[in-house]
Structures are given as C-alpha cells and as structure tokens.
C-alpha positions as CSV (number, residue, x, y, z in Angstrom):
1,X,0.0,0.0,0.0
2,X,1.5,3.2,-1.2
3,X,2.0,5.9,2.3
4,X,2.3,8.9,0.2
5,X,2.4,10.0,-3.6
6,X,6.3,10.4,-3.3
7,X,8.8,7.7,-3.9
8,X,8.9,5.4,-1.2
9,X,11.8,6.0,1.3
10,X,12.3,9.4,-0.2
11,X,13.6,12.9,1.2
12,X,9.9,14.0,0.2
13,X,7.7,11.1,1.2
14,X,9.7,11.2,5.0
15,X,9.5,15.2,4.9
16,X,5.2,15.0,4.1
17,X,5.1,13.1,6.9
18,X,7.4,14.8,9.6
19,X,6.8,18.1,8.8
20,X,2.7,17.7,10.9
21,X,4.3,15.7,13.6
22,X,7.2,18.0,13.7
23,X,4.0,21.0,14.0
24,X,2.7,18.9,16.8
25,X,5.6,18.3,18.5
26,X,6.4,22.0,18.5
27,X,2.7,22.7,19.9
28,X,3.9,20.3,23.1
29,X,7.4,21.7,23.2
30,X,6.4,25.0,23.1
31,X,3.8,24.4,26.0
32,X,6.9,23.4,28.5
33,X,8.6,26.4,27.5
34,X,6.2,28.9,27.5
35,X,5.5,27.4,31.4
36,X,9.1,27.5,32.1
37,X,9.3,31.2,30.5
38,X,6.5,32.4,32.4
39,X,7.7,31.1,35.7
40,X,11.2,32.2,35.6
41,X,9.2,36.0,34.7
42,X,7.4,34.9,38.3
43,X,10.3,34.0,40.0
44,X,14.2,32.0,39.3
45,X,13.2,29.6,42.1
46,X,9.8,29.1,40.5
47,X,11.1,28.1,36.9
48,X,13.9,25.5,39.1
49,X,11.2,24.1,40.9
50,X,9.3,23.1,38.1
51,X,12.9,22.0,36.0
52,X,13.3,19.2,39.0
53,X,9.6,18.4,39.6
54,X,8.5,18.0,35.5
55,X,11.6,15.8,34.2
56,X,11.2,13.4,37.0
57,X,7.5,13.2,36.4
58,X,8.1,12.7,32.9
59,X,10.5,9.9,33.3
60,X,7.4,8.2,34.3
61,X,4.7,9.5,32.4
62,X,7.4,9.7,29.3
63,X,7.4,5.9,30.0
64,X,3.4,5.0,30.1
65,X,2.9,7.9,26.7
66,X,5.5,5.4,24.7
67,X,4.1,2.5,25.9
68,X,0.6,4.0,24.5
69,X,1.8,4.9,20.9
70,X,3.6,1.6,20.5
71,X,0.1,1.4,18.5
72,X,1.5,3.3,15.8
73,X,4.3,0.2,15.1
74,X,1.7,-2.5,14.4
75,X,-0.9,0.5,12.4
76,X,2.0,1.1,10.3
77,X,2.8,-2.3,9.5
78,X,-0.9,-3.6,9.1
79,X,-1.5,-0.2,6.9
80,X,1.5,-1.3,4.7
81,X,0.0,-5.2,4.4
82,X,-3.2,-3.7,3.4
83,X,-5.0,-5.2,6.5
84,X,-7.5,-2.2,6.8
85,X,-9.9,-4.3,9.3
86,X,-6.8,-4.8,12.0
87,X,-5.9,-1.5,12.3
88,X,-8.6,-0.4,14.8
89,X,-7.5,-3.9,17.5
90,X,-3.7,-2.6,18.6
91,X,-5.1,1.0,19.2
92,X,-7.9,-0.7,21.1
93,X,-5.6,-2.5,23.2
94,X,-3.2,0.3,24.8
95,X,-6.7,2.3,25.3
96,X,-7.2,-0.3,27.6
97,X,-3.6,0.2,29.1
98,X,-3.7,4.3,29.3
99,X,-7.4,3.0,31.6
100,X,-5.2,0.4,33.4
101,X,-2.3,3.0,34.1
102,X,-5.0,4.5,37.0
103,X,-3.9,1.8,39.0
104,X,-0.1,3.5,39.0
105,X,-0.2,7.3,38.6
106,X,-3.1,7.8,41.4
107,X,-1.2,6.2,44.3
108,X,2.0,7.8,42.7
109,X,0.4,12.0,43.0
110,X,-0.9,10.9,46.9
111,X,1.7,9.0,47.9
112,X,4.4,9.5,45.3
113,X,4.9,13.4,45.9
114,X,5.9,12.8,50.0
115,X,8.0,9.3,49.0
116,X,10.4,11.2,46.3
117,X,10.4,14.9,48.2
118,X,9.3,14.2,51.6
119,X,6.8,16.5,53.9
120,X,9.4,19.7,54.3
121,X,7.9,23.4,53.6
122,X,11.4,23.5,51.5
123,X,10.2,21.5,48.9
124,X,6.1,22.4,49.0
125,X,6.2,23.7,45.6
126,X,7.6,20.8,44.0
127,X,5.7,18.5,45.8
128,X,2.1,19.5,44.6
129,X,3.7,20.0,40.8
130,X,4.5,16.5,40.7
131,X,1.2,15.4,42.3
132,X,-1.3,17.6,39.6
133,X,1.4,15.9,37.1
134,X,0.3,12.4,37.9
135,X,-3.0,12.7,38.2
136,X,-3.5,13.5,35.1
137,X,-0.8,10.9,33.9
138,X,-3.6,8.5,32.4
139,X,-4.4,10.7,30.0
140,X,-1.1,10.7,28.3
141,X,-0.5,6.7,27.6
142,X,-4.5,7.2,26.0
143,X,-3.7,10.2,23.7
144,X,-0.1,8.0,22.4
145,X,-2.3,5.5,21.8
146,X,-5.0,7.4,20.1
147,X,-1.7,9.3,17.6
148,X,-0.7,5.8,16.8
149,X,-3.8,5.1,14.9
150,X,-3.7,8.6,12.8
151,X,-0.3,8.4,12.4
152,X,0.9,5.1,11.4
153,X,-1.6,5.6,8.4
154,X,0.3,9.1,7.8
155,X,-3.1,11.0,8.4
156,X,-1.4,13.4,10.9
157,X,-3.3,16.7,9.8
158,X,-6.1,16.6,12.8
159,X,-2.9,15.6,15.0
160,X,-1.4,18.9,13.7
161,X,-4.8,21.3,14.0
162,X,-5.6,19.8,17.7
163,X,-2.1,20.8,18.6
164,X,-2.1,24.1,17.3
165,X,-5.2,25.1,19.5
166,X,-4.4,22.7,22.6
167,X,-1.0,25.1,22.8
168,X,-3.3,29.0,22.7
169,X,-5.1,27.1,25.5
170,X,-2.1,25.9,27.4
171,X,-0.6,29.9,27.0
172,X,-3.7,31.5,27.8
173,X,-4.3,29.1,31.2
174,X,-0.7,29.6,31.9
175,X,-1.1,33.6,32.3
176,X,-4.3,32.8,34.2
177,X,-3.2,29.9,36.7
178,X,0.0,30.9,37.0
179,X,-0.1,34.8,38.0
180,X,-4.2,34.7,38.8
181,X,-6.8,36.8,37.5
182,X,-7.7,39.4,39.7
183,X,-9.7,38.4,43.1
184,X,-11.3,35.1,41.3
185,X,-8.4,32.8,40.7
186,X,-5.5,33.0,42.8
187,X,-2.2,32.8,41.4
188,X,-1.0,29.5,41.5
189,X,3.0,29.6,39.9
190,X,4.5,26.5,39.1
191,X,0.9,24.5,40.2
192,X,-1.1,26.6,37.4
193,X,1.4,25.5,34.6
194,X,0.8,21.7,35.8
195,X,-2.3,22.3,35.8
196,X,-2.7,23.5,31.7
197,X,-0.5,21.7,30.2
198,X,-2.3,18.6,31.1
199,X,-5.2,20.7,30.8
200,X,-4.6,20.9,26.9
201,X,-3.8,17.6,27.1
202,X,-7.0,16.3,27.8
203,X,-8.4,18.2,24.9
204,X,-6.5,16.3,22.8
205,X,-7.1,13.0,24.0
206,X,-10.3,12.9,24.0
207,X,-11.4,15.0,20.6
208,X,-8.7,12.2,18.9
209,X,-11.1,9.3,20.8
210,X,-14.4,11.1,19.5
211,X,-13.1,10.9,15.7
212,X,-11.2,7.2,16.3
213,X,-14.8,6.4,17.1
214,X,-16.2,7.9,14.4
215,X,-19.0,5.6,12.1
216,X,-16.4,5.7,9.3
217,X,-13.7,4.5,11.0
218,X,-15.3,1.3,13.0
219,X,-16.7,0.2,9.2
220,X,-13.1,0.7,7.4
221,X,-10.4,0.3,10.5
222,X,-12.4,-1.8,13.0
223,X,-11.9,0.7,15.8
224,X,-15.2,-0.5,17.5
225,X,-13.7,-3.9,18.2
226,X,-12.7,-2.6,21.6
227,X,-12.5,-5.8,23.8
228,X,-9.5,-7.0,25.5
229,X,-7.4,-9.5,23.6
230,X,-5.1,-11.4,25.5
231,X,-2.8,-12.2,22.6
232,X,-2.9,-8.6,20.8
233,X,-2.4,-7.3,24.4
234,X,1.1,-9.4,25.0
235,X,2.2,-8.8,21.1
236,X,2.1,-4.9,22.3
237,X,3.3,-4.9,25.7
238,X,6.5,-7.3,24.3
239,X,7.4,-4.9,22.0
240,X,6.3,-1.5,23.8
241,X,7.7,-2.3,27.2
242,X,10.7,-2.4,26.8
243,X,10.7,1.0,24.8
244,X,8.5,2.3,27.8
245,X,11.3,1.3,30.0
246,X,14.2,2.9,28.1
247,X,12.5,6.3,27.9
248,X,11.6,6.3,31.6
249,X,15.1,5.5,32.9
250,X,16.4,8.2,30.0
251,X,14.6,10.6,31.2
252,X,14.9,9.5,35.4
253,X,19.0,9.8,34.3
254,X,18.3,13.3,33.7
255,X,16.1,14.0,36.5
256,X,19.4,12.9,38.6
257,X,21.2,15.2,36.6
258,X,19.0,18.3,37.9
259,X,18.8,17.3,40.8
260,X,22.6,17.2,41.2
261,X,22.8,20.4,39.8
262,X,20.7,21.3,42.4
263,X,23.0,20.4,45.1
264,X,25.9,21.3,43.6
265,X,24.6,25.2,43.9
266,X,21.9,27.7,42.1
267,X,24.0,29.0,39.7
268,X,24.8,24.9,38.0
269,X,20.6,24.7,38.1
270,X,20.1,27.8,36.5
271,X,22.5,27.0,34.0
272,X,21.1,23.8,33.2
273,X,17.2,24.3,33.9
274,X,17.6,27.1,30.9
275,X,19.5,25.2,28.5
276,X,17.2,22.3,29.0
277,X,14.2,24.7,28.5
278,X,16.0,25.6,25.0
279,X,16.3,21.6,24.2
280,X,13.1,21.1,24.4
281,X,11.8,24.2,22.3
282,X,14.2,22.8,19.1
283,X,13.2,18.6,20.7
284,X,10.1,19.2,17.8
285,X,12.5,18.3,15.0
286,X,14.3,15.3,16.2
287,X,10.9,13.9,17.3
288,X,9.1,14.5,14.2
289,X,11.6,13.2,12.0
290,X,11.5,10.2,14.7
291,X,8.0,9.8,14.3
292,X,8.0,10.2,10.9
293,X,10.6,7.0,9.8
294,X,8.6,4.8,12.2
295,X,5.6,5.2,10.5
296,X,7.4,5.1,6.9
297,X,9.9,2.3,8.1
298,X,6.7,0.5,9.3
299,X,5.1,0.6,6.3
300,X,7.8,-0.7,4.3
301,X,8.1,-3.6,6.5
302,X,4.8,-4.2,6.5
303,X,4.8,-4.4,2.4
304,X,7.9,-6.8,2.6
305,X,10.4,-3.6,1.3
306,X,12.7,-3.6,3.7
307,X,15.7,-2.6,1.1
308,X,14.1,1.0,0.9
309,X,14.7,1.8,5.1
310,X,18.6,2.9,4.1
311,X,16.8,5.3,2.0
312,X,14.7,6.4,4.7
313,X,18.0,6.5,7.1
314,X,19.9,9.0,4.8
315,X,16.4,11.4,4.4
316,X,16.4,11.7,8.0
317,X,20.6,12.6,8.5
318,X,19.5,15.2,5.7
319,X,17.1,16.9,7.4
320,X,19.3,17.1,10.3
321,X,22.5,18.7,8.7
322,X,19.7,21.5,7.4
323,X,18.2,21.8,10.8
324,X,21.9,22.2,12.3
325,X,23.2,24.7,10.4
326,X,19.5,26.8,11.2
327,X,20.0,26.0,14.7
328,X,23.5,27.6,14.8
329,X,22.5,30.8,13.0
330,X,19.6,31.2,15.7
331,X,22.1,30.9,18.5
332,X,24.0,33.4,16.9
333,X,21.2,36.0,17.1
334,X,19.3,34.5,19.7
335,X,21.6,33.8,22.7
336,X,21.8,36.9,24.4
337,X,18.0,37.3,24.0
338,X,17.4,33.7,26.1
339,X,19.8,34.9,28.8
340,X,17.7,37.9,29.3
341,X,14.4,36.6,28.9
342,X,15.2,33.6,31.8
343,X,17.0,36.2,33.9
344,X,15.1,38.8,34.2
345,X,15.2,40.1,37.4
346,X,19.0,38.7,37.9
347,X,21.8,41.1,40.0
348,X,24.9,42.3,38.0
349,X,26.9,39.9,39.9
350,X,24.8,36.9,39.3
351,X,25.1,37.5,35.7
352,X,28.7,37.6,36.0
353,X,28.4,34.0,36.9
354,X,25.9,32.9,34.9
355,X,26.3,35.2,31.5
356,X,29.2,33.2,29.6
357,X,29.1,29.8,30.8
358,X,25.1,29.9,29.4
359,X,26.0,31.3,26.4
360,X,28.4,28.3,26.0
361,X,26.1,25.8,27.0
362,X,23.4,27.0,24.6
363,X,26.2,26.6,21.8
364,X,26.8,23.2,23.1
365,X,23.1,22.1,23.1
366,X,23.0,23.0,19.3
367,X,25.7,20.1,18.7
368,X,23.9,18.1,21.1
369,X,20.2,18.2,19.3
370,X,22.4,17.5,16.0
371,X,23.7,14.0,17.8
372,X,20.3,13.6,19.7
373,X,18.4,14.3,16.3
374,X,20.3,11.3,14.4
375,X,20.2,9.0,17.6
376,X,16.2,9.4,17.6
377,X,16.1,8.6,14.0
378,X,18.1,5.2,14.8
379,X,15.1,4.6,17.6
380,X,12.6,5.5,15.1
381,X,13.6,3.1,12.6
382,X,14.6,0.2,15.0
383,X,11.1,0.7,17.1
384,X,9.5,0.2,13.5
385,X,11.4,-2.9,13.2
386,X,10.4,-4.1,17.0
387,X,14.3,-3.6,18.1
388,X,13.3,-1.7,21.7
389,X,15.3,-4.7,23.6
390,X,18.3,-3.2,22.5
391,X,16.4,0.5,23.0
392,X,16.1,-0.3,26.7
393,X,19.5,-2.0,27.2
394,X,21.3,0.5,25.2
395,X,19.8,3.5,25.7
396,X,19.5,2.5,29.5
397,X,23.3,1.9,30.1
398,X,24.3,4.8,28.2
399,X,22.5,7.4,29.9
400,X,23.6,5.9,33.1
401,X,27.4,4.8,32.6
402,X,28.2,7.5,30.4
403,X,26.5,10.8,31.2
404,X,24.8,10.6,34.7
405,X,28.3,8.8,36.3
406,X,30.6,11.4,34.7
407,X,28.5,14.5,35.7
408,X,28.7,12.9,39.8
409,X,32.7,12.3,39.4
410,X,33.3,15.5,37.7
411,X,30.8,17.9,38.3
412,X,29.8,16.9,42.1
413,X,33.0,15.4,43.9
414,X,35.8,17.6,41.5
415,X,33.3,20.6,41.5
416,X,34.4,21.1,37.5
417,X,33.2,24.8,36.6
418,X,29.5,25.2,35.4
419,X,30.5,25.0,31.7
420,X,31.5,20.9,31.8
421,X,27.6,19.5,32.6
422,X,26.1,20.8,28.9
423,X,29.8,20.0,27.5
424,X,29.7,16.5,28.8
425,X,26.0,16.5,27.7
426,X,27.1,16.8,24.4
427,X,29.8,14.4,24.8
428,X,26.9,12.3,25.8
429,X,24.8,12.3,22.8
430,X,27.7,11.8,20.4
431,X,28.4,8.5,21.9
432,X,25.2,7.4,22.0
433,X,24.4,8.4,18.5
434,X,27.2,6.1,17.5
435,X,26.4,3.1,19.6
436,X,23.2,3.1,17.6
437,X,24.4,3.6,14.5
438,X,26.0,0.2,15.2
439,X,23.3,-1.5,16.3
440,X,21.5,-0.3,12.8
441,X,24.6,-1.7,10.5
442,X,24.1,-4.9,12.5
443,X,21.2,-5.9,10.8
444,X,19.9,-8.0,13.5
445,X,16.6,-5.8,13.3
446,X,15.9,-7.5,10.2
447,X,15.2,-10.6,11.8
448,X,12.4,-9.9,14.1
449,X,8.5,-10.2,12.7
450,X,5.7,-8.4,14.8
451,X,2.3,-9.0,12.3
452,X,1.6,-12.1,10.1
C-alpha cells in the first residue's frame, strides 16, 4: 500500500510526513517552554522548581505515553500489508492500558509526591507539581495510543490542528493559573502550569477518541472492536515495554542530573534548567523526524520492502544537517535574547556568573540536538522494526554509565566549573548516536517479525 504520492523512502515522502508531527511536536514543546518562560518571569526559584519536579515526572509519564503509541508500530505495518480491518485492534488495546495506568499514577500524586520529596515546607512547591502531574498521567499513555492510529496511516493533519489550538489554551491558562486573575483565581505559579499543560492535554485526547470512534472509522479500520485481547495485548506490551522502559530510565537519568545540579549550587541549576528549557523548544525536530521514519519504516516492513529503510535512514541525516546549520545561526542572534528573557530580574553579579558559561552551554546544546536528532532517527527506525530490547539496554546503560556517572565524578565530587555538565551533555549524545548507528549496521533488526 503506497504511504504517500512520493517515492517510497524518499527525502519527500519522509518530509510529508514529519513536517505535521514536527508542527505537533512544537505545539507540546512549546507548551513546557512557555510554562518554564513564564515562571522564571514569576520568580528563578519558580522556573527551578518546576525543571526538577516536571523531568522526573516525565520519566514516568514519558514511559506510560511510549508505551501507548507503541500502537503506531503494528498501524504502520498492518497499513502497509493492506490489512484495513486490523488497524482499529492494537489501538484498542493500549486504550485499555492508558485506563489500566490508574492503577499507577493515582497512588503515585498521593503517595508518590511525600515518598520522592518528603513533607518539608522547603520543597512544598515541588511536591504538589508533581502530584497535579500524575494525576493527570492517564491521559497521556491514552492520547499515544489514540496518535498511533492517525499516524501510522500518515493521516497526521487533525494531530497537527488539535495541537495548534491545545498550545493558545495551554498559554492562555498559563497567564491565568500561573499569576491569577484578579480576586477570582488566585495565582497559583509552578501548580497553574501543571495544571494547563495537562489541561490541553485532555483536549487532545479525548477529541482524537471522539473521531477514532467515528462511524467511518469502525466500518473501514475496526476501531469499535474494543474488547481485551489477550494475545494482541502481549504482542504490544512485548514490543512497547521495553521502549516504555528505556525512555523512563532516559529521562529518570536526567532527572538525577537536575537534581545534582541542584546540590551542587543555584547558579549549576540555573544554568542547566535554561539550556534544557532551549532543548526542548528545538526537541520538535528530532521527534518529528522520529516519528516520521517509524511510520514510513513501518510501512515498508509491512509491504515486505525492507531494502528502501537505508533510504529512509539518509532522508532523515539530511534533514538534520539543514536543521543544524539553522539552529547555529539562531544561537548566533538569539543567545543573548534567552539569557535575558530567563534572567530577568538577575543582579549584576549573578550575571557575572551565569552570563558566559550559558551562552556556552546554549552553543553546546546545538551540537547536542544535531547527535540527539540522528540518535532518535536510529530509535525510530529500529522501534519500527520491533528492536526496543536493544532501546532499553542500550539506551538504558548509556544514559547511566556515560552521562549521569561522569557529571557525579566531575561535576559533584571535582566541583568542575558550570561550563562541563552541557559539555559532557554533548559528549553524551555523540556517543550514543554512535552506539546506535551500530546496532542499525548490525542488521539483527531485520530478523524480528511483529504481524503475520
């Protein structure tokens, strides 16, 4: 089954389909850092909180929103066999899993929040962020799962529109929650921003499960088949898990990094709260191209073309020599802008500090998205293939042994100036970037079958 009207594999068939996820990406990366921007305008402390709180919560609900969109590996490939009437039984099945995932992120907010930060006034703040964060954790696993199905068929324009409109109402509940609206809603600060970006989230979710519903799609995709299938089930959690799992302790390694940062003094969090703030605003790229050569690699192992993935592979490395040389002309006019705009309020002498080794960290983060753009094209193409074993061994050892172990030795016990974490960052995502590029010349992907 053809994906596109553009040669399979193709710089134009991957670009059609990256460029709406890459929109929708942006919609969600742009919601963090408008949150982030807005609370360092309320207060530096604010905008740290939030840093620690969010990227430990999302190592877990990171974790549960892969798991969900694992979908979007066996849409693909039943797309590309032509097996319309399958399509709707996967999605079905990590619906049920996004309803199951109650069962962990409602104990986590309650009990969760005192466990990781305990009951101190110090850490108050952080404590309720991270519980308004898991309560509404369900909904993220259910809106992956709900992509998968629009997605893996390359039909990403609603995916693109919904995101558009869930960010105005993530921005426009920010400025409410976050500094209140005169004596009706009290301002809130790091709390509010929780609270609408899962907000928007949930308007997502559930207008994609109104149209997944929709007459046309239970006659055409079978999306009303929506009872539990043991065997679908277990074909989805084999292959998603261990994905889930990767992500979750990916992200978790960089929790610890913040959180050593943290200890190490304000001026290493700062540093590294705002350059991570700047990650995620250019993370749309990387993911949508990510995205993107799943669904296409899917496909093409679906309708037994598995010689046209290399093609897919240099598209993708393409794309990401463009993006890097626009990413280091918009540090050049862009980096004493970010300083400002995160520091608003920020002494002479704290500047002093800060200024130079942030401007060098935000140079280093362009390098880094380049290595992190081509090692999430690698996951892309191996999660089409069903590789995530090696995702969650490889990706789990690296993060661990070769990032989060370097920054303790070198950052924490040598106290190395605040300069080295974003240049061992980089460092980081190089290394990794190779280490899959093995794993993809191995071939050993091209053994594993998910659909018959």
């Amino acid at each position: 089954m053809t994906l596109t009207r553009y040669p399979p594999g193709s710089f134009r068939e991957l670009w059609s389909i990256a460029l709406p996820l890459m929109i929708s990406s942006l919609s969600v990366m742009m919601m963090i850092f408008v949150d982030r921007l807005l609370l360092a305008h309320y207060s530096t402390e604010a905008m740290n909180a939030a840093v620690n709180a969010a990227t430990f919560g999302w190592s877990f609900i990171g974790a549960w929103l892969v798991l969900g969109n694992i979908s979007e590996v066996f849409v693909a490939q039943y797309n590309g066999a032509g097996a319309k009437e399958k399509i709707g039984e996967p999605v079905w099945q990590m619906i049920w899993v996004a309803l199951f995932s109650i069962l962990f992120f409602v104990p986590m907010a309650f009990w969760g929040a005192r466990l990781f930060y305990g009951d101190g006034p110090e850490n108050g703040v952080i404590r309720e962020y991270f519980k308004w964060m898991m309560l509404f954790g369900p909904t993220y696993p259910l809106y992956g799962a709900l992509c998968g199905f629009f997605v893996g068929r390359g039909k990403t324009a609603l995916i693109t529109i919904l995101a558009i409109i869930a960010n105005l109402i993530n921005a426009l509940l920010d400025w409410v929650l976050i500094f209140g609206w005169k004596d009706w809603i009290p301002a809130l600060g790091p709390i509010g921003a929780s609270i609408a970006t899962s907000g928007s989230n949930i308007f997502q979710a559930f207008v994609l499960l109104y149209v997944f519903l929709s007459y046309k799609n239970r006659e055409t995709y079978g999306t009303g088949r929506f009872k539990l299938k043991m065997h679908a089930l277990w074909q989805c959690l084999k292959i998603g898990s261990p994905g889930a799992l990767f992500v979750g302790l990916e992200i978790m390694g960089f929790a610890v990094y913040y959180w050593l940062m943290t200890l190490v003094g304000e001026a290493y969090i700062t540093v590294a709260g705002i350059c991570q703030s700047v990650v995620l605003l250019l993370y749309f790229f990387a993911d949508g191209v990510s995205k993107a050569a799943t669904t296409v690699a899917g496909n093409l192992i679906g309708a037994k073309r598995e010689e046209l993935i290399n093609d897919v592979l240099w598209s993708g490395v393409k794309m990401h020599v463009i993006f890097f040389f626009l990413m280091l002309g918009l540090f050049f006019v862009t980096s004493e802008l970010i300083v400002h705009q995160f520091l608003p309020d920020a002494t002479p002498e704290t500047l002093d500090i800060i200024k130079n080794p942030l401007v060098m960290g935000l140079f280093f983060m362009v390098f880094y998205m380049f290595f992190e753009g081509v090692r999430l094209l690698f996951v892309g193409l191996l999660t089409a293939a069903g590789d995530t074993k090696f995702l969650l061994w490889g990706g789990a050892l690296s993060i661990w042994l070769l990032f989060v172990l370097p920054i303790y030795l070198i950052v924490v016990l040598w106290h190395a100036p605040l300069i080295v974490g974003p240049l061992l960052c980089m460092l980081y995502s190089f290394v990794a970037c190779a280490i899959y590029y093995w794993r993809f010349l191995s071939g050993k992907w091209k053994e594993i079958r998910l659909t018959t």
